[in-house]
Each structure stands twice: as structure tokens, then as C-alpha cells.
C-alpha positions, 0 to 999 in steps of 0.5 A: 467529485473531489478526493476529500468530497471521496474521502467524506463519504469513505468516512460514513460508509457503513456497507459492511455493518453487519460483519465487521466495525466500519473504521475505515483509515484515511491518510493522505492529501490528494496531491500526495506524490506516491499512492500506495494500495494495500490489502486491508488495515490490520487490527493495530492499524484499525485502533491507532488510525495510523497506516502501517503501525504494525511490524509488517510496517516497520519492516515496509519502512525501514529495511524496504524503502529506508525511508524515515516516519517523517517522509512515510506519514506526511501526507503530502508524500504519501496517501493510503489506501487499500483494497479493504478499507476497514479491518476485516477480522480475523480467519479462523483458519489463521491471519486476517479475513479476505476484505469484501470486493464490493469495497474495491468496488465502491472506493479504491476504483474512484480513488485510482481515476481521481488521483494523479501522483508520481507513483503508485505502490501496490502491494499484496497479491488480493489489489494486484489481482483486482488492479491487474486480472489475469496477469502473473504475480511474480510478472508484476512484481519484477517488471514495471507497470502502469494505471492510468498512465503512471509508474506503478510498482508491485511488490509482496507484502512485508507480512512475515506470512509471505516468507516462503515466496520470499525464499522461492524469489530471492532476487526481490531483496537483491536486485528489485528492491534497490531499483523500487527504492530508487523510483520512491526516492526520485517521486519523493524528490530525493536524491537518488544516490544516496544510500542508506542500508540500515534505514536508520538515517532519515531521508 
């Protein structure tokens, strides 16, 4: 099976039906030089069809990776996926509802063999407990990992909901993130001198 005969099928899949809008959000070419992997579309994301159109995205571009729209959604440097891919509803207990598991299962498993990028990016602690069982959080994020042979980089999700974790490891922002924008500017075939602290300047 192909990623698009893969990706064909994802757009049909009607396994969750009875409790959520199977709107599953399909972005990315199966060449694409960096794999990223998420937890589950949010609800903007789920109207536009465009990963990471949120706030949390904004800040995943422009202040994390200080990489311009145009790098971030051409799909032949970036394809999307994610643990969920359907917008999950929200938690009455507050944010979004956990994504079924069987939606791993049946996608993001295929999707991880069949894909060879330079990079994978996975970000959240819901697919980094499914890709990673048993293996610290915190262990994942600072320390480099592998899937099936290639570079793979964890980090936490840019959701402001995230922020205690952020003050607890301050060293994310200080010392891992100019080593995880070095490793998406060397995938992407950018110079990896060149800096750009506002994320203003397209790179």
C-alpha cells in the first residue's frame, strides 16, 4: 500500500460516527522531508482543513521553529498527521476529549512504516506514550529518539494549557529548542546558521 492509496482510505473512514464528525485533516506528500504527529486536530483546524491554524500553531511556527507559512504548509516539506485524525469534541471537564486509540491503530501505525522522511516531530504526551510506551516524558523531550531508524524529536505541545510543565523545564526554550530548530533547518535543507529570533523573516 501507498501513502495516498493510505491516505484515500483515511478520507472514507467513518470508525468513530457515532460520537464524533469524521473530518479526518489530510496534509502532506509522501516525500515530505519532516513527519509531524500530533495529538488530534482542534476545532479550527477541523473547519479550515489546515493543520495547525490555531493559536497553539501560530506559536509552533513562528516563536518554535521560526519558520515562515510557506516552509510550514508545503507539503513536500511537511506532512501531518496525528494520534486522532478527526477533531474529538470537547471535555466537559475542559479542552478537547482524548482521541480514540483505535484511530492510532488503524492510521498512524501504517502511516509511521510507510513513510520515510528525514525527521519526525512528535509532539504531545497522548502519541508519545502510544509511539514510546513506557519511557519518561520529560527522558523524550531532551534526548534524541528513533522510529524505524530515523531522527525523531519529541517536544510538548505549544497549547497554553501546557504551561506549568513549561515553567517546571525551563531548559525546553533555552537549550532544546535552538538544537530542535537546527535539526528542522538541516531536514528542510536550510542553513543551519541562520538565525531568526523573532520568526518574522522567512526561512
Amino acid at each position: 500500500m501507498t501513502i495516498e492509496e493510505l491516505k484515500a482510505k483515511q478520507a472514507r473512514c467513518q470508525l468513530c460516527k457515532e460520537y464524533l464528525d469524521p473530518k479526518p485533516i489530510l496534509w502532506g506528500n509522501s516525500d515530505a522531508k519532516i513527519v509531524s504527529i500530533s495529538q488530534a486536530p482542534s476545532l479550527n483546524v477541523s473547519k479550515t482543513g489546515k493543520p495547525f491554524s490555531d493559536k497553539s500553531g501560530e506559536k509552533l511556527r513562528k516563536e518554535w521553529y521560526q519558520v515562515s507559512d510557506d516552509i510550514f504548509y508545503n507539503p513536500d516539506n511537511f506532512y501531518f498527521t496525528a494520534y486522532g485524525k478527526c477533531y474529538p469534541g470537547r471535555d466537559p471537564k475542559g479542552g478537547d476529549r482524548k482521541p480514540p486509540k483505535i484511530c492510532a491503530e488503524i492510521w498512524l501505525t501504517k502511516e509511521v512504516n510507510l513513510l520515510k522522511p528525514k525527521l519526525f516531530l512528535v509532539l504531545g504526551r497522548l502519541p508519545s506514550n502510544y509511539l514510546f510506551p513506557r519511557k519518561d516524558y520529560a527522558d523524550l523531550i531532551f534526548n534524541n529518539q528513533r522510529l524505524n531508524g530515523v531522527l525523531t524529536l519529541v517536544l510538548p505541545h505549544p497549547s497554553p494549557l501546557n504551561i506549568k510543565w513549561f515553567k517546571d523545564h525551563p531548559k525546553f526554550e533555552t537549550e532544546r529548542l535552538p538544537e530542535i530548530r537546527k535539526y528542522i533547518r538541516k531536514a528542510l535543507g536550510i542553513d543551519p546558521t541562520k538565525t531568526n529570533p523573532k520568526g518574522s523573516e522567512a526561512l
